[in-house]
C-alpha positions as CSV (number, residue, x, y, z in Angstrom):
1,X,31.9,-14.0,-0.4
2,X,32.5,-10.7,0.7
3,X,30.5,-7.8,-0.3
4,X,31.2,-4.6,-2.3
5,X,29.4,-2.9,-0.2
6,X,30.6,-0.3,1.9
7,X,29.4,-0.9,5.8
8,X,28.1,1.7,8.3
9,X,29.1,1.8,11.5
10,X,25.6,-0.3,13.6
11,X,22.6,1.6,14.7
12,X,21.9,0.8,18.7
13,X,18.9,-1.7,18.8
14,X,16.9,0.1,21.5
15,X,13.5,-0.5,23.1
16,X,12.8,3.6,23.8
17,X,9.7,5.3,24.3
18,X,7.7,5.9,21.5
19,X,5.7,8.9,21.1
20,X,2.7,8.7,22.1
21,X,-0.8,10.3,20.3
22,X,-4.2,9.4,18.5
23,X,-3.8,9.7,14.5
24,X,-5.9,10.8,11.4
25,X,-3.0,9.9,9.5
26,X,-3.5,10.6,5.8
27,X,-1.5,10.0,2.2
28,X,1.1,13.2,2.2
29,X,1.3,16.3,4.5
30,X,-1.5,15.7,7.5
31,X,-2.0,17.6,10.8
32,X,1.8,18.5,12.9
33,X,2.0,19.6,16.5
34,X,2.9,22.9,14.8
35,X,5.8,25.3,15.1
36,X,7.8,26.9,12.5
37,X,8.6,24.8,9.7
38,X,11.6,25.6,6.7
39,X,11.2,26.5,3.3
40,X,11.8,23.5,0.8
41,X,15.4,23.1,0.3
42,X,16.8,24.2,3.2
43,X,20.0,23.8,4.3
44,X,21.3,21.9,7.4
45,X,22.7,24.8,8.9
46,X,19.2,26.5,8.6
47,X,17.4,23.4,10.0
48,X,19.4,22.9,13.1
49,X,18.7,26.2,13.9
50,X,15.4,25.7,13.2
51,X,15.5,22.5,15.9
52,X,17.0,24.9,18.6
53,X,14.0,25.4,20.4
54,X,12.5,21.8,19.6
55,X,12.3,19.7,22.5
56,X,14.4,15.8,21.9
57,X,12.3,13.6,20.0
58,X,12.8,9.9,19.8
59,X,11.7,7.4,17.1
60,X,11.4,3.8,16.8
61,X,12.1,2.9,13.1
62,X,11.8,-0.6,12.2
63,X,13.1,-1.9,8.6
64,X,12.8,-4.6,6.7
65,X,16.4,-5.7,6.5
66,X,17.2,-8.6,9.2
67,X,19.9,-7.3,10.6
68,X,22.6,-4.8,10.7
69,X,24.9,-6.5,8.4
70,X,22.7,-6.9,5.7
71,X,23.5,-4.4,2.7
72,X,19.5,-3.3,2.4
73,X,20.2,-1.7,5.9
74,X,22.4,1.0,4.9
75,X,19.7,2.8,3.2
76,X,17.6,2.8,6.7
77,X,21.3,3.3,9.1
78,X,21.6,6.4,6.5
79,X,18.3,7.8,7.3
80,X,18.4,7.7,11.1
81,X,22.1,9.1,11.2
82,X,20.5,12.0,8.8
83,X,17.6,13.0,10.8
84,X,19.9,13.2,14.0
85,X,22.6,15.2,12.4
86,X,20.4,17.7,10.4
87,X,18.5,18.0,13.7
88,X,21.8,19.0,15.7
89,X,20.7,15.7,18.1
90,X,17.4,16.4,18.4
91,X,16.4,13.4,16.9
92,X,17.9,10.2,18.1
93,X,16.0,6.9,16.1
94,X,16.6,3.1,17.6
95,X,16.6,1.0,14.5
96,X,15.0,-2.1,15.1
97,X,15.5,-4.9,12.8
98,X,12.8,-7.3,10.8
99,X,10.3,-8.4,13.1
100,X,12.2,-7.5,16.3
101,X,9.4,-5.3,17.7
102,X,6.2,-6.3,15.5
103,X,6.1,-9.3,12.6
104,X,4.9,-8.5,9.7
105,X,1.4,-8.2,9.9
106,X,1.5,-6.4,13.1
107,X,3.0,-3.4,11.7
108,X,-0.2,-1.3,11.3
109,X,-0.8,-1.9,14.8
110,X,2.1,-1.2,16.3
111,X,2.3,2.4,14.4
112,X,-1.2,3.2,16.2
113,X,-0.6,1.6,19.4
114,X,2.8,3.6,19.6
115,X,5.0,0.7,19.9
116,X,6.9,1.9,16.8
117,X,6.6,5.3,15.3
118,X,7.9,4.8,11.5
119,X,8.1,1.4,9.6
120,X,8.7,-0.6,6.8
121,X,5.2,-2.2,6.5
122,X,5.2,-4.9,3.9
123,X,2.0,-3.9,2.3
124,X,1.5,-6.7,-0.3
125,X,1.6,-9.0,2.6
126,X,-1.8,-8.3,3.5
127,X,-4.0,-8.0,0.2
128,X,-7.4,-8.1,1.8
129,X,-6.6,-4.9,4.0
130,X,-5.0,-2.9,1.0
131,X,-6.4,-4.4,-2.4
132,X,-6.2,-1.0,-4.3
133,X,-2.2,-1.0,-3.7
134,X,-1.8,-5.1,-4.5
135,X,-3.9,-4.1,-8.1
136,X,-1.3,-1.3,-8.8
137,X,1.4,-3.7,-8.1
138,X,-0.2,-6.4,-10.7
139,X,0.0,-3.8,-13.2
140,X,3.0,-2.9,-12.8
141,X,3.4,-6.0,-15.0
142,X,3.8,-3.8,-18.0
143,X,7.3,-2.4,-17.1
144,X,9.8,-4.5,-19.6
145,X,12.4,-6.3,-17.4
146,X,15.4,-4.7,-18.0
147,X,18.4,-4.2,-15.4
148,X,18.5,-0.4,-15.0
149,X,16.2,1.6,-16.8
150,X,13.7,-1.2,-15.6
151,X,14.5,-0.6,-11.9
152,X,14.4,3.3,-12.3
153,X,11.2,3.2,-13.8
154,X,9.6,0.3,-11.2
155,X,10.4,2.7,-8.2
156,X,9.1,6.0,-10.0
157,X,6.0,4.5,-11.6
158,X,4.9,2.6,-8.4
159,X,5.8,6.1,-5.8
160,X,3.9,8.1,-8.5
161,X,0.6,6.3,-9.4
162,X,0.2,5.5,-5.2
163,X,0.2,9.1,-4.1
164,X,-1.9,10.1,-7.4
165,X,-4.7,7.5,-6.5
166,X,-6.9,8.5,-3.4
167,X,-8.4,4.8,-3.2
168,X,-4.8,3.7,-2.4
169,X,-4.1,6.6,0.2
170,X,-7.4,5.8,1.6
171,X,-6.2,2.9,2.5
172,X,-3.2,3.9,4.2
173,X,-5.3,6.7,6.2
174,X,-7.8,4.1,7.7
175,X,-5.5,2.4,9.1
176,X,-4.4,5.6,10.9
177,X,-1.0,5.4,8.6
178,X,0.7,8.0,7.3
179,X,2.9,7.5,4.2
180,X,6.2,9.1,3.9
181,X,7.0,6.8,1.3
182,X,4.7,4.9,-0.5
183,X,6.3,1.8,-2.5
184,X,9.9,0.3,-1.9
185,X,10.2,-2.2,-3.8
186,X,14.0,-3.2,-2.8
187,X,14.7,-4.2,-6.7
188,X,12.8,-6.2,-9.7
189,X,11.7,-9.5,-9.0
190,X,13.9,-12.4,-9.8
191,X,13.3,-16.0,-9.3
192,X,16.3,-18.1,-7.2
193,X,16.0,-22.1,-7.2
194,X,17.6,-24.7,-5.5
195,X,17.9,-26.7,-8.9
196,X,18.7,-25.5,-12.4
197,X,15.4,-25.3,-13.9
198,X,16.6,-24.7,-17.8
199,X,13.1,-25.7,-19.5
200,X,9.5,-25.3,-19.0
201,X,9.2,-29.0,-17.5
202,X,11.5,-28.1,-15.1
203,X,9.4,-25.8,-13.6
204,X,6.1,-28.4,-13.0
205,X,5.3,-29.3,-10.0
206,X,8.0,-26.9,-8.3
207,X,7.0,-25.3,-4.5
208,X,7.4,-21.8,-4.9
209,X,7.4,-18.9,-2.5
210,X,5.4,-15.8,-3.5
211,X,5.1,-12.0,-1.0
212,X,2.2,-11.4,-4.1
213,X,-1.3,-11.6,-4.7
214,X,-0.6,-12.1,-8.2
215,X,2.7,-14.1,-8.3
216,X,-0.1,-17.0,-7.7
217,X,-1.5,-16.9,-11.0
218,X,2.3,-16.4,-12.5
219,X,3.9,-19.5,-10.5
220,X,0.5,-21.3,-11.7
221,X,1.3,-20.4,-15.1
222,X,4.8,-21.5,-15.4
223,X,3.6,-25.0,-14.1
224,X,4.5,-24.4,-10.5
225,X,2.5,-24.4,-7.3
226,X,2.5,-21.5,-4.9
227,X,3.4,-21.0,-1.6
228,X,3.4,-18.5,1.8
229,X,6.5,-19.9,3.2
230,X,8.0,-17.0,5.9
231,X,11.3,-15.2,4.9
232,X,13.1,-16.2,8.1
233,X,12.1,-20.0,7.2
234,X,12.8,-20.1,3.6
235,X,16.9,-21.0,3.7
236,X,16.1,-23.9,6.1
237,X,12.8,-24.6,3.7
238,X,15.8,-24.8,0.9
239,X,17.7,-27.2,2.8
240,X,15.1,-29.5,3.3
241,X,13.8,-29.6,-0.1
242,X,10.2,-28.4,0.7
243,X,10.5,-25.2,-1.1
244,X,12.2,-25.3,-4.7
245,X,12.0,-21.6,-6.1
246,X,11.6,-18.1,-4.5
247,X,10.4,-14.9,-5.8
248,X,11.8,-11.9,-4.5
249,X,14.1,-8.9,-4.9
250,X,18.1,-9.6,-5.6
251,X,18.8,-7.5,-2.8
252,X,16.6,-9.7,-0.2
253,X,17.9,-13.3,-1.9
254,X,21.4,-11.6,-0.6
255,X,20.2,-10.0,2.7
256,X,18.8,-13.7,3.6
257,X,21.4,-15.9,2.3
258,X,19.6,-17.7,0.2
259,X,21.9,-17.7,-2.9
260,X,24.0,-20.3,-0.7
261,X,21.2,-22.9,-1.4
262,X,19.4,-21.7,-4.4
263,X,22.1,-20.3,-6.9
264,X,20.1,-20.9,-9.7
265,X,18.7,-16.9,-10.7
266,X,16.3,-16.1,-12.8
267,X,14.9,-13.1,-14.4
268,X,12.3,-13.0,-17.2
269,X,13.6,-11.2,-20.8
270,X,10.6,-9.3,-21.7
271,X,8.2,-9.8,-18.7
272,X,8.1,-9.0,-15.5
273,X,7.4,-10.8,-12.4
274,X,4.9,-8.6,-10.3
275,X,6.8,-6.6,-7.7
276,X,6.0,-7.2,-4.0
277,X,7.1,-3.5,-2.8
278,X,6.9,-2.3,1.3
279,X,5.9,0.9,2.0
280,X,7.7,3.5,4.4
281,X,5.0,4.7,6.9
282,X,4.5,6.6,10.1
283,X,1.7,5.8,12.9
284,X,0.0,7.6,15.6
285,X,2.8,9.8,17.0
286,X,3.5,11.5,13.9
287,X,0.8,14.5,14.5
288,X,2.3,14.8,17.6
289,X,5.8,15.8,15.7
290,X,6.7,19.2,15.4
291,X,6.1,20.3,11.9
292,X,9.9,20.9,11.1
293,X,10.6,17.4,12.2
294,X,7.8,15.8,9.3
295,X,9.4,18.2,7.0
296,X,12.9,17.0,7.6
297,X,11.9,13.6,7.5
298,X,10.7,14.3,3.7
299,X,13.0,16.1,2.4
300,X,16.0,13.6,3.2
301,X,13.5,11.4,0.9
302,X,16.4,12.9,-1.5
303,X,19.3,10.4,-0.5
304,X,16.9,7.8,0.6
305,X,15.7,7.1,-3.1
306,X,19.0,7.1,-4.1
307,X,20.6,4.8,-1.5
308,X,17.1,2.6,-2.2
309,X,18.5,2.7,-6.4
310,X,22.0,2.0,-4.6
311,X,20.9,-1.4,-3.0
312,X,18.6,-2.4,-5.9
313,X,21.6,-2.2,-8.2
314,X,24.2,-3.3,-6.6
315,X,22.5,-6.7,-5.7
316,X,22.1,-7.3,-9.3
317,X,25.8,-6.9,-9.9
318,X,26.2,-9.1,-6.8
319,X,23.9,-11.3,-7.2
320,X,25.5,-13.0,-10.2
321,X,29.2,-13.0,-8.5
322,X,27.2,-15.1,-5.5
323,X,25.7,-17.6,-7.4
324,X,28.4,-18.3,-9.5
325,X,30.8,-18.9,-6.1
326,X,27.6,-21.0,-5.1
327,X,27.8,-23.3,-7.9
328,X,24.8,-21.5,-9.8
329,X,24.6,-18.6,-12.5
330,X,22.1,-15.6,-13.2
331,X,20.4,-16.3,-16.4
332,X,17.2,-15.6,-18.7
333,X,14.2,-18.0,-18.4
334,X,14.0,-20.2,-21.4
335,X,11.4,-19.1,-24.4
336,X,8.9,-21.3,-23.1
337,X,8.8,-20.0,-19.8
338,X,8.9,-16.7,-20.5
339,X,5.5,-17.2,-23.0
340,X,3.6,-18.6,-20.0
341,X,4.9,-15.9,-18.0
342,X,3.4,-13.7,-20.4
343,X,0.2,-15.3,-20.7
344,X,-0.1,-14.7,-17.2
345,X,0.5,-11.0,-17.0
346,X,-2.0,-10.2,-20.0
347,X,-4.7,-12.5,-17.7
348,X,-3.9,-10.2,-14.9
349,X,-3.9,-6.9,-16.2
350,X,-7.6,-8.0,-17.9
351,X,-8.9,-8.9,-14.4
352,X,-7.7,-5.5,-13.1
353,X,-9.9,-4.3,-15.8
354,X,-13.2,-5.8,-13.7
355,X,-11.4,-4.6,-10.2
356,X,-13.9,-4.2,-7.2
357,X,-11.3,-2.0,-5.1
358,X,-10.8,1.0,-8.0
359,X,-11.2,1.6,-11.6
360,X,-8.9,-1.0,-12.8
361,X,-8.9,0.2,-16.6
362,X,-8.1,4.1,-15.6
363,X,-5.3,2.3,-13.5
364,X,-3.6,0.4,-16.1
365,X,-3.9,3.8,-18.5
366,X,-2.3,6.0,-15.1
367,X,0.7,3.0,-14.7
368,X,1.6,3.0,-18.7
369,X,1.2,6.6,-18.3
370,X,3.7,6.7,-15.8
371,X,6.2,3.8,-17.4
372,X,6.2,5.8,-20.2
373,X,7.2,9.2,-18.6
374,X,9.4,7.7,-16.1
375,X,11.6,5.6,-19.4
376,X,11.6,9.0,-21.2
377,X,13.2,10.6,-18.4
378,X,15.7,8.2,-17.7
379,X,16.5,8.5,-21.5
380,X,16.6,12.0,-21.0
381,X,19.3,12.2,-17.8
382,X,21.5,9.4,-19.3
383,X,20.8,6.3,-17.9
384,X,20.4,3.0,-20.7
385,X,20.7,-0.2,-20.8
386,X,23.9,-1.3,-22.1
387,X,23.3,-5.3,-21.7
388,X,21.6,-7.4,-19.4
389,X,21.7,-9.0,-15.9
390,X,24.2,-11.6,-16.5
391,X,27.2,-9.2,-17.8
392,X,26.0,-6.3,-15.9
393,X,29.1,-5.5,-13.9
394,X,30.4,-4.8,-17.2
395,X,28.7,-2.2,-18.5
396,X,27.0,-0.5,-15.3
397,X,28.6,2.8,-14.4
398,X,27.4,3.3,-10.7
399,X,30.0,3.1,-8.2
400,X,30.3,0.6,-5.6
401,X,31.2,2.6,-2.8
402,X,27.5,3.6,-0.9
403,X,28.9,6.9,0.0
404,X,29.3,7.6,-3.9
405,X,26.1,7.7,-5.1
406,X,26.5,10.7,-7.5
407,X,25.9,8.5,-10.9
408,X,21.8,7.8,-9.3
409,X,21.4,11.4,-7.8
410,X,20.2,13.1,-11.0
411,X,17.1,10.4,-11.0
412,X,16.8,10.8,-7.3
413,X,16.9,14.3,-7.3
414,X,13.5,14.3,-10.2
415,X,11.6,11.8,-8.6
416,X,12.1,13.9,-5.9
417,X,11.1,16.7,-6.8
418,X,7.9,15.4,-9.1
419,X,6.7,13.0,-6.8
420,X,7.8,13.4,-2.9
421,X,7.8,17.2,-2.6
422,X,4.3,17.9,-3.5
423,X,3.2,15.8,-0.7
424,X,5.6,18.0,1.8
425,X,3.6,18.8,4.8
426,X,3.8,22.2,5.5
């Protein structure tokens, strides 16, 4: 099938020198190798002149999305051709694709060794080494699953309550990681299966991947039995009929392919599945960057949540066109399911309650808090839910043209302003 979505021309793939430095990388702002920096808002014109007297900088980015082609990419290709134009050149980034210069786990590392200098680290991935963030991800339990206003308020809530809780930060900072952006979640969680699995007893016994602490005690409750299976193996696990289900995002069920062999979607009604988000972080160089370059690298946070809201959404209006053409359908999980999904999320939200990492009932009370604001506020600009996943191409009024993303800047532009600006370095 081809997609909707609108391609950028491919970022070079190129092993550079990274900068080099020690870090005490914290949550938000953090030390700069100093210089004049621009006021908030600035223009593009008043940055690049800004950059005149910077010397070139050169940044290894690697993202999550597995190659150039995939439609997540565009959000990161976006970003790099950004920083070098509002830095007239300044600025050149290699884009490196998942894995290509560090797997997964190696992330952290390679941000302090100075192998990479900014990254999309997939933070649930490693639950012992950040437990406060995996317990704000189980509670984001309580957003309702619903196709936009739920996706709006998943991103805001989880960027919000990470840079408002220091036990979170903390663990970014003793890792010597800096966080630019704390939780991309790529899209709500759905569930894609090999088979049609239109009852409860369909789902017993069923292998099914997890990228979250708590999706084990979700899977578990829906009669299934867990499991760590790789991204880059799962569409070969599929074939072989050793994994039967996947949770994850739309948008990575479409970056991977995996819709060829499991077309069968599902997403809960009420419930949620627990997200799995990555987080966009910088390593050891970045005190070493001149402080107009860390200020330019938030501020064009602006298009970057949009484009994110862009990829989220438009793989949920693709994602049920692709399984469909696979033989498959997005649908709802049956009343049975979606009880025991339930259970589930009440037991984990009560052991958050008993959390050794943080105070587990302050932050269930901060992520209702936030789910609450964030819904009022997409209420407020305009944005409701006007059906469900399986029709939405029918009522959804975002474009489908990535370089018309005026429908999601008025969200974009508030989360912003409330949630990335304060953490501006300046």
């Amino acid at each position: 099938m081809r997609s909707r979505f609108t391609r950028l021309a491919a970022m070079p793939l190129v092993a550079g020198l990274a900068l080099a430095g020690c870090s005490k990388a914290d949550g938000g702002g953090g030390d700069s190798a100093g210089g004049e920096g621009v006021e908030a808002g600035a223009t593009m014109e008043e940055y690049q002149a800004a950059f005149e007297e910077v010397e070139p900088i050169e940044l290894n980015f690697q993202v999550a999305s597995p190659n150039p082609e995939a439609a997540a990419s565009l959000r990161d290709r976006q970003l790099a051709e950004s920083l070098e134009e509002w830095s007239g050149g300044k600025i050149t980034v290699n884009i490196h694709y998942a894995g290509a210069v560090a797997a997964p786990t190696e992330v952290p590392a390679a941000l302090v060794d100075g192998r990479l200098d900014m990254a999309h680290y997939y933070t649930t991935y490693e639950p012992q080494e950040m437990p406060g963030f995996v317990d704000m991800t189980t509670s984001m339990v309580q957003v309702p699953s619903t196709p936009l206003v739920g996706e709006i308020v998943t991103h805001a809530a989880l960027q919000e309550v990470s840079f408002g809780t220091p036990e979170i930060m903390e663990e970014f900072a003793s890792r010597g990681l800096h966080v630019i952006n704390p939780a991309n979640p790529g899209g709500n969680i759905s569930m894609v299966c090999a088979d049609e699995r239109a009852s409860a007893e369909d789902f017993s016994g069923a292998q099914i991947r997890g990228n979250a602490a708590s999706h084990k005690t979700e899977v578990e409750a829906l009669g299934g039995t867990i499991t760590s299976i790789e991204l880059a193996e799962g569409y070969e696990a599929f074939q072989r009929g050793i994994l039967d289900c996947s949770l994850q995002s739309p948008a990575t069920a479409l970056a991977v392919g995996w819709l060829e062999v499991a077309p069968n979607v599902y997403f809960p009604q009420e419930q949620s599945f627990a997200p799995g988000p990555g987080s966009l972080v910088a390593g050891s160089s970045w005190e070493q960057l001149p402080l107009v370059a860390q200020q330019l690298i938030f501020d064009r946070q602006r298009e970057y949540t949009s484009a994110e809201f862009f990829n989220a959404l438009e793989a949920v209006r693709e994602t049920s066109d692709a399984a469909t053409a696979a033989g498959g359908s997005a649908q709802y999980l049956d009343a049975e399911s979606e009880a025991a999904l339930t259970g589930a999320n009440e037991t984990l939200l009560a052991g958050l309650e008993d959390s050794e990492n943080l105070d587990g009932a302050a932050l269930n009370a901060a992520v209702k808090e936030s789910i609450d604001k964030w819904t009022a506020v997409s209420e407020e600009l305009g944005y409701t839910d006007d059906g469900g996943f399986e029709d939405f191409s029918s009522w959804y009024q975002g474009s489908e043209d990535f370089e018309d993303r005026e429908y999601l800047q008025a969200i974009s532009d508030r989360m912003f302003e409330e949630i990335i600006l304060p953490q501006r370095p300046s």
